[in-house]
Residue, then its C-alpha position, 0 to 999 in steps of 0.5 A: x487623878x492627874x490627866x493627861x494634857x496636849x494641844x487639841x485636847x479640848x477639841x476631841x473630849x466629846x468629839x466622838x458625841x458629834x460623829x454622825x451615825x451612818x449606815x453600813x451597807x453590805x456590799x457581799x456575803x462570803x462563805x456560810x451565813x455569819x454574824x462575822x462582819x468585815x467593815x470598810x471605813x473610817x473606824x471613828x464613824x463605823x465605831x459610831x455605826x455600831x452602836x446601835x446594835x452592839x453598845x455594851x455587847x462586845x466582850x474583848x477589843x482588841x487594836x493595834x493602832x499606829x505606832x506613832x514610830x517617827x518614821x515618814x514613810x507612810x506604812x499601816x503602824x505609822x500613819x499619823x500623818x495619813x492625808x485622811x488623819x490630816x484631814x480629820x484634824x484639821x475639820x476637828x481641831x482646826x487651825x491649830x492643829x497645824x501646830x501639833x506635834x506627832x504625839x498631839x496628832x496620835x493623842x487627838x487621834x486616839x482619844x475619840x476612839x477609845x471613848x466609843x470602843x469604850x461603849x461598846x464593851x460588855x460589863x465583863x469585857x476588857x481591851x487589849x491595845x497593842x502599842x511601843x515605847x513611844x506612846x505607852x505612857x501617854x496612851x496609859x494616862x489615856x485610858x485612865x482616864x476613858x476607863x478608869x484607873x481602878x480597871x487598869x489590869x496588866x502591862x503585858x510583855x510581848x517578846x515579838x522578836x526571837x533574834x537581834x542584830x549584832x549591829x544594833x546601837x543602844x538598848x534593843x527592844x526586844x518586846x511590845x507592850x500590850x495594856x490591858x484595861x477592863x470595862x468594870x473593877x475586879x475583872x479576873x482572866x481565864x486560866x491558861x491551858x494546860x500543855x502537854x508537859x504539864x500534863x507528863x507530871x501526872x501519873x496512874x501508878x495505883x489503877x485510879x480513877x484518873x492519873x495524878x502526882x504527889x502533892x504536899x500533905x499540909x497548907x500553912x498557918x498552923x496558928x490560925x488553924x489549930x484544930x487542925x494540927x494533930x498526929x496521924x499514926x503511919x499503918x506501916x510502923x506505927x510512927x507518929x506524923x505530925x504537920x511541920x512547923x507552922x503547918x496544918x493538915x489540909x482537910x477537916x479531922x473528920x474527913x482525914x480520919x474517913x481517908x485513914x480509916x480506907x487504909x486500916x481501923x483509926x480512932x481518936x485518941x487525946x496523947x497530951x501532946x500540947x506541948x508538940x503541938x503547941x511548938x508547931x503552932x507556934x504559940x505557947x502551951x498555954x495558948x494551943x487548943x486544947x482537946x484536940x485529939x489525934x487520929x491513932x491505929x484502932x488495932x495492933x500494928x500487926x494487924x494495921x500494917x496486914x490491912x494497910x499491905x492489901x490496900x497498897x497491893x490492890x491499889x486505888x490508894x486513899x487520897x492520902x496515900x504513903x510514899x516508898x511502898x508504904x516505907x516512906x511518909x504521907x503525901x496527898x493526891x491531886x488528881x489530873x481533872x481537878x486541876x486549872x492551867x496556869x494564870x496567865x503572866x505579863x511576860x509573853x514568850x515567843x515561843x508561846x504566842x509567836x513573832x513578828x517573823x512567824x506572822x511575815x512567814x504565814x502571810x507570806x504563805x497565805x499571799x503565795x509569796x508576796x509581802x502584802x503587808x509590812x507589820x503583821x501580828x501572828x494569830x498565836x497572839x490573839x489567841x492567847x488574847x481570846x484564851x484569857x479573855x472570853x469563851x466559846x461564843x465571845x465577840x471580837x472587835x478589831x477596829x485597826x484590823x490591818x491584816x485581817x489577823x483576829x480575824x484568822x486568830x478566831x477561825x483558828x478556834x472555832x476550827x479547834x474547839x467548835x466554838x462560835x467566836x465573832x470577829x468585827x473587823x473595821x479598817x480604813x485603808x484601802x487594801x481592806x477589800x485586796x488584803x484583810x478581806x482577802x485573807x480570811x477568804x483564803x483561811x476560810x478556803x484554805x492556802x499552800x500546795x502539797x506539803x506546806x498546805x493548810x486546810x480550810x477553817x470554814x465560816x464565812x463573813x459579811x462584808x460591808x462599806x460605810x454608807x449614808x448618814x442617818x441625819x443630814x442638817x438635823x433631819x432624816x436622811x429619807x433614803x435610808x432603809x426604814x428598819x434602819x431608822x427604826x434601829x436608830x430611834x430606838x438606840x437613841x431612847x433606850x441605848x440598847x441593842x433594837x430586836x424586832x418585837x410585834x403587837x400587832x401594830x405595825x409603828x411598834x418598836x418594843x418595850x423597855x422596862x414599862x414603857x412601850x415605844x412606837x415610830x410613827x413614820x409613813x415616808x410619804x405622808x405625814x403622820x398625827x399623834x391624834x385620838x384615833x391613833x390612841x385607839x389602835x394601841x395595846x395598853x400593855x404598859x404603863x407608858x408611852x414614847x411616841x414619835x410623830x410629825x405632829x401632835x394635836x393632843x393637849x399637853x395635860x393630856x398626854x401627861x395624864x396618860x403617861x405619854x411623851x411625844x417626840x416629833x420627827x425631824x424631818x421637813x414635813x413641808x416637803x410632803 
C-alpha cells in the first residue's frame, strides 16, 4: 500500500512512544458524581495519560482538528501556527521543521495523535474525524496507514451550511467531510432511528396486534428458489396467483399453506403446471423442479369465499392478506415493531443533523449573547455520531473538544433516553476552563429566560488539568501519588486498564492470565526481593512479576520458581 510522505515524517512515526506519561490532577467536581471527565492540556500528552485506564476502552472518538484553512488569523480550526504547535515542532522535528510548509506542520501534528486515539479504541470502536478539502486526502493517506485500509468506512458529507451567498467565486462549498474508519474490519453502523413520517405509513385498518402496510407478497430469484414458486388459489374467485416472473413466494410452502388455511380450507394439489412454472423461473420445462404442488381451496368456492368473508369482517387478517376487500390480489404484512430505521448514508442534511449557523445560534443562547467561539458544531451532528456509532453506555472522546459540543451532544441523550454515555473532553486552549467547561456547566443547569429557556440535562463531570510526569530522567518522579504509580507499572506490563484487586498482601496489584504481579515499593526505604518476601506470597499462580529495589536471590532460582524480577527505577542512594 503507498503511504503518505513529508518532511518530518520521520521525526513524528514513534514520537507518540516517547510522549512521557503524566498525571491528571483533578482540580473540581461539578454536578452529580460522573466517570465525565473534561481535561485541560496538550491532547498529545493527555492522550498519553489515558491510556492506562482507558486503552482499548473508548468505543467512538470523535475530532475535530484544525482545518489547516490558509487563514492567519489564529482562531481554534487554524492553528497550526499556534506558539505551543511551533513549539512542539521545533522540540520534535527539530531544525528543519523551520522549513515546513503549512500541510507539513498539520501532517507532524496529526500523525501522532492519531496513533495514540488509535490505542485507545475498543476492538468494536470506530473514529469519526471532522475535516475540509484542504487536508482530506492527506489525512485520508494518514489513516490508512495508522488503521488500515481495510477498516476505512465511509467519507460522510456533512451539508453544514443551509445558504450561500450570491457573491461567491468559483464552486462553493456547501459541505465538510467527516471520514470514518473502525478499529477492526468488518465494523457495521446502527441503524438510524425511525421518524415519525415513516412511522405515518403504517396502518391498523383490521384491529391487529400492531399497525403495519402492504409489503410485496414475493422476493426475487425464482431460478435458485424453485420449490418456491407455486400457485395459490384466491378464496374470494377462485383465481390462481402465481409469483411474477422471476419471483417466488417469501416463505416455505408449509408455512403459506398454514397462513392460507386462516382464510378458508387449503390443500395441496399437483396442476401440472410445469410449463407456468417453468416460464416464471426462467429455465426450460425440462429444468423446473418437479413435484412441486400448488396450494388449492379444499371445498367448493362457495363455500371458501362464505369463510374467507367472516375472516375479512372479523378482522385480524392473515399475515397474507387480500387487498380491495377481498376483490383485489395478494399482498403481505409488515408489521410496525418488526421493522429497523434506515441505514445511515454518506449524505447528511442539515436538516437532520443541523449547521453551522444553528450551532452559533445555540452558543450564542447558552453565553447570553456573546460569541464565544468562532467554529461551533451543533449537537445534532454528534448525535447522529453517537446514534450510529455506539449505544446507551457508549464512551466518547473528544481530544480537539473546542466548545464542549460532544459533550452537550451526550447529555442531550442521557437526558432523552436515560442512558449512561461518557464523554472525555481534552482541549489545550486556554478558554478550556471559561468556555468548553463553562458550557456543559450551563446545559447541565440549564440556559435562557422565559420563553426561549431550556431545562437543565443534569449529570455532572470531572475536571482536571495535566500534572506531573511519571518519570523524570528515567526515575520515578516520587511525589506522584502512589496509586498512580501503581496504575502505571501495571499498565506498562499488562496494557490493560489497572482495577484494585487484594490478596491479602498489600504490594499486590492483580493478576493476569497465571501471572501475579506485586510493586514492591516503600517511598521511604528500600525494598529487597529476598527469601522472607517470598514467604508472605499466596501461590495462587503459576508466576510471578516482581518489582523491587533490589534483589538477592539467584538467577536460577528465580527462574525455577517462575519469577521475574524488575528493579525500580528510582535512585536508591538518595534513601
Amino acid at each position: 500500500m503507498p503511504t503518505l510522505e513529508w518532511i518530518g515524517k520521520d521525526k513524528v512515526i514513534n514520537h507518540h512512544q516517547e510522549v512521557p506519561f503524566r498525571v491528571l490532577e483533578e482540580r473540581y467536581t461539578y454536578g452529580a458524581e460522573s466517570e465525565n471527565l473534561i481535561v485541560h492540556g496538550d491532547n498529545l500528552e493527555v492522550l498519553k495519560a489515558l491510556l492506562p485506564r482507558y486503552e482499548g476502552r473508548v468505543k467512538c472518538v470523535y475530532i475535530d482538528p484544525p482545518y489547516n484553512t490558509g487563514n492567519e488569523g489564529w482562531v481554534y480550526n487554524d492553528n497550526v501556527n499556534d506558539p505551543k504547535i511551533r513549539k512542539w515542532l521545533g522540540e520534535v522535528v527539530g531544525r528543519e521543521g523551520e522549513d515546513l510548509t503549512r500541510h507539513d506542520k498539520w501532517l507532524c501534528m496529526m500523525y501522532p495523535r492519531l496513533k495514540l486515539l488509535q490505542k485507545l479504541l475498543a476492538e468494536d470502536g470506530v473514529i469519526f474525524i471532522s475535516i475540509d478539502d484542504n487536508e482530506l486526502y492527506n489525512l485520508k493517506s494518514v489513516c490508512d496507514e495508522i488503521f488500515g485500509a481495510s477498516c476505512f468506512v465511509s467519507t460522510v458529507s456533512w451539508q453544514r451550511t443551509y445558504s450561500t451567498r450570491n457573491d461567491s467565486k468559483g464552486i462553493v462549498s456547501e459541505v465538510e467531510h467527516i471520514l470514518v474508519y473502525s478499529k477492526k474490519p468488518g465494523w457495521n453502523p446502527n441503524k438510524l432511528p425511525r421518524t415519525d413520517s415513516m412511522n405515518a405509513k403504517y396502518k391498523n385498518p383490521d384491529n391487529d396486534k400492531a399497525p403495519w402496510r402492504a409489503s410485496d407478497a414475493f422476493a426475487a430469484d425464482a431460478a435458485t428458489h424453485q420449490g418456491m414458486v407455486y400457485a395459490i388459489q384466491h378464496p374470494f374467485n377462485g383465481k390462481l396467483i402465481y409469483p411474477y416472473q422471476s419471483a417466488h413466494w417469501r416463505y416455505q410452502q408449509d408455512e403459506m399453506l398454514r397462513i392460507m388455511s386462516e382464510w378458508a380450507n387449503y390443500k395441496l394439489c399437483d396442476l401440472d403446471d410445469a410449463a407456468m412454472r417453468a416460464q416464471i423461473c426462467g429455465v426450460s420445462e425440462n429444468e423446473v423442479r418437479q413435484g412441486v404442488k400448488a396450494i388449492v381451496l379444499a371445498d367448493p368456492l362457495e363455500i371458501a369465499s362464505a369463510q374467507a368473508q367472516k375472516v375479512l369482517k372479523r378482522g385480524q387478517w392473515p399475515r397474507y392478506y387480500f387487498t380491495q376487500n377481498g376483490k383485489g390480489g395478494i399482498a403481505r404484512k409488515t408489521y410496525l415493531d418488526s421493522v429497523d430505521g434506515p441505514p445511515p448514508t454518506n449524505l447528511w442534511q442539515y436538516a437532520d443533523v443541523g449547521h453551522t449557523d444553528e450551532a452559533a445560534k445555540m452558543l450564542k443562547a447558552i453565553f447570553k449573547g456573546n460569541a464565544t467561539f468562532d467554529t461551533p458544531k451543533p449537537p445534532r451532528l454528534i448525535e447522529r455520531i453517537l446514534q450510529i456509532a455506539g449505544d446507551k453506555d457508549t464512551l466518547i472522546l473528544d481530544s480537539f473538544a473546542g466548545s464542549g459540543t460532544t459533550a452537550h451532544a451526550v447529555l442531550n441523550m442521557n437526558k432523552a433516553d436515560g442512558g449512561n454515555r461518557r464523554f472525555i473532553l481534552v482541549e489545550m486552549m486556554d478558554y478550556t476552563e471559561s468556555i468548553t467547561a463553562e458550557r456543559v456547566k450551563r446545559v447541565i443547569d440549564g440556559y435562557g429566560e422565559g420563553k426561549t429557556a431550556v431545562e437543565g440535562t443534569r449529570g455532572g463531570f470531572r475536571f482536571c488539568e495535566l500534572g506531573e510526569p511519571l518519570l523524570i530522567d528515567g526515575n520515578l518522579n516520587e511525589t506522584v501519588d502512589e496509586e498512580v504509580i501503581r496504575e502505571y507499572v501495571w499498565f506498562t506490563e499488562t496494557k490493560r486498564p489497572w482495577h484494585r484487586e487484594e490478596n491479602g498482601n498489600p504490594y499486590y496489584l492483580g493478576k493476569h492470565g497465571q501471572t501475579a504481579y506485586y510493586f514492591y515499593y516503600e517511598r521511604e526505604r528500600v525494598t529487597t526481593l529476598d527469601y522472607d518476601f517470598l514467604s508472605t506470597l499466596p501461590r495462587d499462580a503459576e508466576g510471578f512479576f516482581i518489582y523491587a529495589d533490589l534483589c538477592v536471590i539467584p538467577p536460577e532460582e528465580l527462574s525455577a520458581n517462575h519469577i521475574t524480577f524488575k528493579k525500580i527505577p528510582r535512585d536508591i542512594a538518595k534513601l
